[in-house]
C-alpha positions as CSV (number, residue, x, y, z in Angstrom):
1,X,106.0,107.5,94.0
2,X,109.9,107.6,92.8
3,X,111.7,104.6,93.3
4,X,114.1,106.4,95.6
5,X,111.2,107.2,97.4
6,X,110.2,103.7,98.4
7,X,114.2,102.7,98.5
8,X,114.0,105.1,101.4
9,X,111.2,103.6,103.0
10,X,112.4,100.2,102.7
11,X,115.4,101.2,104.1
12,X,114.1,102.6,107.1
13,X,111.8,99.5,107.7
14,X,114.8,97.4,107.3
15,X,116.3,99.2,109.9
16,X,114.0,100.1,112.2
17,X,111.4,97.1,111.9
18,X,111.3,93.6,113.1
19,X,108.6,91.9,111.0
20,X,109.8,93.6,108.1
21,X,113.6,92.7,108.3
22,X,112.5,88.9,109.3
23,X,110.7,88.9,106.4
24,X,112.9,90.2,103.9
25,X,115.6,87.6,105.2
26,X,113.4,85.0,104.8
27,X,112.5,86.4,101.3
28,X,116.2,86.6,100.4
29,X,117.0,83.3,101.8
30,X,114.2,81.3,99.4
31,X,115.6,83.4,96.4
32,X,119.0,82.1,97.2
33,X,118.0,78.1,98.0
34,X,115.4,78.5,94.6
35,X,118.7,79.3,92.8
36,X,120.1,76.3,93.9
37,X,117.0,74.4,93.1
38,X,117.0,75.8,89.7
39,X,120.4,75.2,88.4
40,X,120.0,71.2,89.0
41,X,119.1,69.3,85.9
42,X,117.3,66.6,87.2
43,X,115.8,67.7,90.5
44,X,113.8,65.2,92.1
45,X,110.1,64.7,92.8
46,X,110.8,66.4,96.6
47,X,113.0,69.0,95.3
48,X,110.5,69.7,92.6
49,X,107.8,70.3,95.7
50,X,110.1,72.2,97.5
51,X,110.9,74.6,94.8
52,X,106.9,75.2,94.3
53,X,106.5,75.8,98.3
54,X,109.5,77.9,98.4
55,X,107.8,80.2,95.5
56,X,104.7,80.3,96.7
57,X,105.9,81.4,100.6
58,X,108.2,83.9,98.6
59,X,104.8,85.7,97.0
60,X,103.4,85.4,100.5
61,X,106.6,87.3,102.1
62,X,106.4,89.6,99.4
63,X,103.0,90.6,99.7
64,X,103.6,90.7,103.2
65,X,106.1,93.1,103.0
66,X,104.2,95.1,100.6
67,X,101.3,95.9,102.9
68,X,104.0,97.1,105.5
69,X,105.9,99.5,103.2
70,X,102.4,100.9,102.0
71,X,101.3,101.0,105.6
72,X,104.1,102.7,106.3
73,X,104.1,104.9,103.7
74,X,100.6,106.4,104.5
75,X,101.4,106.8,107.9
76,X,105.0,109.2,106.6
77,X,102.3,111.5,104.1
């Protein structure tokens, strides 16, 4: 599949679905607050454990949003 391909697809979902738009915010809102995490030199024990959380719930969006777009994608062939 091209990559403008699934661009388009993920568009459409963006647009037109709930989950998937909730999930990509959330997604994009741990990629911003892992930024922060990561640029601190010294991060504490319990920023430490956030940062591992916040990457593992970020795989879990991810393959979340995965099985829609491919869901999606078979039901558009």
């Amino acid at each position: 599949m091209s990559s403008s391909v699934q661009n388009d697809s993920v568009q459409h979902l963006i647009e037109n679905n709930d989950e998937y738009r909730d999930l990509s915010q959330q997604h994009s809102d741990h990629s911003r607050r892992l930024d922060v995490l990561g640029a601190q030199r010294f991060p504490t024990a319990e920023e430490q454990l956030e940062e591992l959380q916040l990457k593992k719930d970020k795989l879990r969006l991810k393959d979340r949003m995965y099985e829609l777009l491919r869901d999606y994608e078979k039901q558009a062939s």
